[in-house]
C-alpha positions as CSV (number, residue, x, y, z in Angstrom):
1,X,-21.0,18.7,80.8
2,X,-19.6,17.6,77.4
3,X,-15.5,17.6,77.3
4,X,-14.0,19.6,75.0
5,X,-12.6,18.5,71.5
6,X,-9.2,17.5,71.8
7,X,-6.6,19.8,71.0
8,X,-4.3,19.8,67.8
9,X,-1.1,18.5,68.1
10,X,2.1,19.3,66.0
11,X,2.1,16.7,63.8
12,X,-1.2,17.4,63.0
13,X,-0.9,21.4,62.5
14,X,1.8,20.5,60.1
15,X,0.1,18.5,58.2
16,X,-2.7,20.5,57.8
17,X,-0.8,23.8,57.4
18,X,1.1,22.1,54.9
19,X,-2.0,21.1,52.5
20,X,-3.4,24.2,53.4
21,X,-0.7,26.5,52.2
22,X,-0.2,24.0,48.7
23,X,-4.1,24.2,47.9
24,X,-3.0,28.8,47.6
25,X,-0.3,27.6,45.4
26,X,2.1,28.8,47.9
27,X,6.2,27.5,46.5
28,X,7.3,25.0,49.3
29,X,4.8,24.5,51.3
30,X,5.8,21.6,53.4
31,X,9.2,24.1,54.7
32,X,6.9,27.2,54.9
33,X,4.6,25.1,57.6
34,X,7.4,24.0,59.0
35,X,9.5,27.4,59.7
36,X,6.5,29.0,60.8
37,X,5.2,26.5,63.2
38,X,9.0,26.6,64.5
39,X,8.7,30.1,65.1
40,X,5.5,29.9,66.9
41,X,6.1,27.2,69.3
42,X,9.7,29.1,69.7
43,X,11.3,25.9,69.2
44,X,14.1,23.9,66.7
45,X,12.9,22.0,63.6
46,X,13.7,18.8,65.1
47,X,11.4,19.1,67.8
48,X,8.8,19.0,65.0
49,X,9.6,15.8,64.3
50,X,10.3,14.4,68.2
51,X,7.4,15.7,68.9
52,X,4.5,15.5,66.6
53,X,1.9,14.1,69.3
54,X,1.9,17.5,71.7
55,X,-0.8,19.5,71.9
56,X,-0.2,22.9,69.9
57,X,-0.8,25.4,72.4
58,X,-3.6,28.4,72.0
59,X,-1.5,31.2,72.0
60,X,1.0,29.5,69.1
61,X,-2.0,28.4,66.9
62,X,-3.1,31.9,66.9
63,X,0.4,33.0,66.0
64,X,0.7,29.9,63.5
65,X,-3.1,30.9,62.2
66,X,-2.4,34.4,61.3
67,X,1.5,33.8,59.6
68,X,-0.4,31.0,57.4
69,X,-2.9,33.9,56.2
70,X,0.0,36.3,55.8
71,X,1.8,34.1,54.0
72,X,-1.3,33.3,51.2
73,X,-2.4,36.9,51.0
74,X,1.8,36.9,49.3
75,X,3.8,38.4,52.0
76,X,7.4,37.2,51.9
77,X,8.5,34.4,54.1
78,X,11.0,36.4,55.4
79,X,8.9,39.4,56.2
80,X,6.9,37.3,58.4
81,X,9.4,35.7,60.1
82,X,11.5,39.4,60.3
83,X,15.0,37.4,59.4
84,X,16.8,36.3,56.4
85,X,20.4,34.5,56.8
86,X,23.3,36.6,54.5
87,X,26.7,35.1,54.4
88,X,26.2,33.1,57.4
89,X,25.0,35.4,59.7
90,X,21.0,36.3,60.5
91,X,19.6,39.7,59.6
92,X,16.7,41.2,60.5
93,X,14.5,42.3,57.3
94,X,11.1,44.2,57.1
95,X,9.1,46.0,53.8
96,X,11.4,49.0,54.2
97,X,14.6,47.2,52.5
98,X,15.1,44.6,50.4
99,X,15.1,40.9,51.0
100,X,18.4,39.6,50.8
101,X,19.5,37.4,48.0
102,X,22.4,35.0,47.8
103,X,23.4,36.2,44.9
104,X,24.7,39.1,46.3
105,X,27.0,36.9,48.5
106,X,29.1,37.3,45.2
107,X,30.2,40.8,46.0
108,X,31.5,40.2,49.5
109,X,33.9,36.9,47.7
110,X,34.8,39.3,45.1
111,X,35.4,42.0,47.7
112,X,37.7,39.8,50.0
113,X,40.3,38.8,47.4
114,X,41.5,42.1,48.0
115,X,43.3,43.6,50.4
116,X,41.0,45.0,53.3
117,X,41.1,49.0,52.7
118,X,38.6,51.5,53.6
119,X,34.8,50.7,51.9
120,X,32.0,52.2,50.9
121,X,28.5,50.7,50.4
122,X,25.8,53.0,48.6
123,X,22.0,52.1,49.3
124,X,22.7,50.3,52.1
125,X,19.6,48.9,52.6
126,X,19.2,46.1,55.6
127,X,23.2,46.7,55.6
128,X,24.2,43.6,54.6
129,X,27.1,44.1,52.4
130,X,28.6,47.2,54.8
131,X,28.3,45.2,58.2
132,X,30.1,41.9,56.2
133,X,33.0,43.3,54.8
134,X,33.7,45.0,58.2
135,X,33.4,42.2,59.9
136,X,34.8,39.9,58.0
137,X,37.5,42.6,56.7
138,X,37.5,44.7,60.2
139,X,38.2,47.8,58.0
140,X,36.7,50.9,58.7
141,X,33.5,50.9,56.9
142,X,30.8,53.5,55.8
143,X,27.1,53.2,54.4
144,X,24.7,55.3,53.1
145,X,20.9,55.1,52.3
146,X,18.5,57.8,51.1
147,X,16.2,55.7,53.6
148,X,15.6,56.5,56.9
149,X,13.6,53.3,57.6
150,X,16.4,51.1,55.8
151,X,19.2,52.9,58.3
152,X,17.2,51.9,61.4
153,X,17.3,48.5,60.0
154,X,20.7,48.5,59.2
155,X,21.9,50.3,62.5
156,X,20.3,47.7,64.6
157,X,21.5,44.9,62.4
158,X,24.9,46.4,63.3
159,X,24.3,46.5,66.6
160,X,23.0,43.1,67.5
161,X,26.4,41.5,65.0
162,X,28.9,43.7,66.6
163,X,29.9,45.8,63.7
164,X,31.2,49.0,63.5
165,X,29.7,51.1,60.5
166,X,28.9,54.5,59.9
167,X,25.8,55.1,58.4
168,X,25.0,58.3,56.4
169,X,21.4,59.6,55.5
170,X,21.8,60.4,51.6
171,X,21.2,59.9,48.4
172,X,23.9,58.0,47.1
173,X,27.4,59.2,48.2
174,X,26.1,63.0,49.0
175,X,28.1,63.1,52.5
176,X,31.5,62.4,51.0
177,X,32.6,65.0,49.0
178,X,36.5,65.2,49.5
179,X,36.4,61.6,50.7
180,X,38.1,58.5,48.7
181,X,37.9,54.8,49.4
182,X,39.8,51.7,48.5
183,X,36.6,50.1,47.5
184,X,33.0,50.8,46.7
185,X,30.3,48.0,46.4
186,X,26.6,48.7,45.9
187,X,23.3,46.9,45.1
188,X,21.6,50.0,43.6
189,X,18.0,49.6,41.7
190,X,18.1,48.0,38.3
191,X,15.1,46.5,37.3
192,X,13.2,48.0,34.9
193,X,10.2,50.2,35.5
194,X,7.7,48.3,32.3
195,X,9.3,44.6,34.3
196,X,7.0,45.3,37.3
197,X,4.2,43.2,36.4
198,X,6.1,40.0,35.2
199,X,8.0,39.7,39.0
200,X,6.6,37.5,41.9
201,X,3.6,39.0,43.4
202,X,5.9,38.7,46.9
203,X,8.5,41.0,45.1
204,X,5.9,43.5,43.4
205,X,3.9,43.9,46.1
206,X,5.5,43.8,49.2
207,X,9.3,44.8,48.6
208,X,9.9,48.3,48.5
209,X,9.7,50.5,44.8
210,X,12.3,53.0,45.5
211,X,14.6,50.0,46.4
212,X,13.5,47.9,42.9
213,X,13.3,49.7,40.2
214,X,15.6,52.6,38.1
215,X,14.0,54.1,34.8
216,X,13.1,52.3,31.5
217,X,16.5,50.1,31.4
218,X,16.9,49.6,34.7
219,X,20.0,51.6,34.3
220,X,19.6,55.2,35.9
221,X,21.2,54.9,38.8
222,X,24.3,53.0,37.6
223,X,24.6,56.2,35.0
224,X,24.6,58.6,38.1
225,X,26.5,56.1,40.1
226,X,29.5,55.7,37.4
227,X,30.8,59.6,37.9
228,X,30.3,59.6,42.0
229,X,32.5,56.4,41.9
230,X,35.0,57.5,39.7
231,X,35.4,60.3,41.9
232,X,35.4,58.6,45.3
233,X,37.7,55.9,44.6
234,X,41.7,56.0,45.0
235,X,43.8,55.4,42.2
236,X,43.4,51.4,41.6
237,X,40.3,51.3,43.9
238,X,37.6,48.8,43.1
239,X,33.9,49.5,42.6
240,X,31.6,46.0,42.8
241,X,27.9,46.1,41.9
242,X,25.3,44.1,41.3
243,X,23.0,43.9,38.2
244,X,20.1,42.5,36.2
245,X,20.0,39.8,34.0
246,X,20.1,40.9,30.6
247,X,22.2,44.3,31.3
248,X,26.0,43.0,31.2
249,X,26.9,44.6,28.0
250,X,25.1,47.9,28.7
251,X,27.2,48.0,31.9
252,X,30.7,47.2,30.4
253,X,29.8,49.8,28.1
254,X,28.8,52.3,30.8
255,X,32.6,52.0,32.2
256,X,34.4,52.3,29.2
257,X,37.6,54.4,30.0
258,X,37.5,52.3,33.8
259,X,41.3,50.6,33.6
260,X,39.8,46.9,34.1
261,X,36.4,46.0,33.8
262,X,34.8,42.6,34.5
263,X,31.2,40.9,34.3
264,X,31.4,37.8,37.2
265,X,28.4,35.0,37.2
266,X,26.3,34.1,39.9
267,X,25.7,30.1,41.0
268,X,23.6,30.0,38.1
269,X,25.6,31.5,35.7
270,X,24.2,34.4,35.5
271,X,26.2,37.4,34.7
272,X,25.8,39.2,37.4
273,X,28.3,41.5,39.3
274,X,30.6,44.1,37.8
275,X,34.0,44.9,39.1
276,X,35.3,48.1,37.8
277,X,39.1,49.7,38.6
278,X,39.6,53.0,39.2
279,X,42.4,53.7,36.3
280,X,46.1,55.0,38.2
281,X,46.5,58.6,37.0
């Protein structure tokens, strides 16, 4: 009876799931292999490397076999693994919201100069920004989303970090008429609609539209946003959002008559995050 072939082992999985993913074109392909493989044997990146000479068990090469596939056919990272890291902590992600960027981190530092007060995030999304500022703020702290899919997400990201959020079904601040809060923060839409074929094929096809783009100029929702704000903040409140490259000077412009308004860079420089104030009346 003839013995059967020997197994793969780690070290050899990697390596081959490493040239394997490179030869799609596939943007870091040695760490892809390597957070993938991690996830299928259920184990730390180190043992990788301790152990390279184990056999890889069946049930993890299938696991392994079908995430490599994923991954080529251009399906985030992140999606696959059904995690991304935001400000320290791990969130759980799938198509229905936005991946989350560190770029945004920029709003929560801008946020916590202030003193903690009462916040609002519109378009919640995987919740990110909401369940940070109340934990790291521990203000009382409401979110909204026109998404039912994106709430489920965000709830049980609440859930499994320990915050306490309120999450709203609307679209934008709806629910809040006769409300006002010290601050407002939001990572609405803003790319425009004619950009959609020049972004990463993992962006274009695999995050979701509603969440991406907002009319010609990427602009639409700020414009319906500006008004809802204006109303919903207290006297001196802030209102921090996110934006496109390109789109600083149309959103100064957009809150002229705001009492202070300023464009702050990302890492890269960037402009990237407007802080508007509520003028005192």
């Amino acid at each position: 009876m003839a013995s059967e072939p020997p197994k793969l082992t780690v070290g050899q999985a990697l390596q081959q799931a490493t040239r394997f993913l490179s030869e799609h074109g596939i943007d870091s392909p040695r760490l892809t292999a390597e957070v993938l493989l991690c996830r299928a044997l259920q184990k730390e990146r180190v043992y990788l490397y301790s152990h390279p000479e184990v056999p890889l068990p069946e049930l993890a090469w299938i696991h392994f076999g079908r995430w490599l596939h994923e991954r080529t056919q251009g399906k985030p990272l992140q999606y696959i693994t059904k995690e991304q890291e935001f400000y320290g902590r791990p969130f759980a992600v799938a198509p229905g919201v936005l991946i989350p960027r560190p770029e945004t981190e920029l709003i929560v530092e801008l946020a916590l100069r202030n003193e903690p007060t009462a916040v609002l995030d519109i378009g919640t999304g995987s919740g990110i920004l909401a369940i940070t500022l109340a934990l790291e703020w521990e203000v009382e702290t409401f979110a909204t989303d026109l998404s039912a899919e994106a709430l489920q997400i965000a709830k049980n990201n609440a859930r499994q970090l320990g915050a306490r959020v309120h999450f709203v079904q609307a679209d934008l601040a709806a629910a809040f008429a006769g409300h006002s809060f010290g601050a407002i923060v939001t990572n609405p839409p803003y790319v425009p609609a004619g950009d959609a074929p020049g972004l990463q094929r993992e962006v274009r096809e695999w995050e979701p539209a509603s969440a991406l783009y907002s009319g010609v100029d990427g602009l639409d929702h700020y414009r319906r946003l500006e008004p809802v704000c204006r109303r919903l903040l207290r006297p001196g409140g802030w209102l921090l959002g996110e934006f496109g490259q390109g789109q600083a000077a149309a959103m100064e412009a957009l809150f002229t008559g705001w009492a202070e308004v300023t464009i702050h860079p990302d890492l890269a420089q960037i402009p990237r995050v407007l802080a508007a104030r509520r003028p005192v009346e």
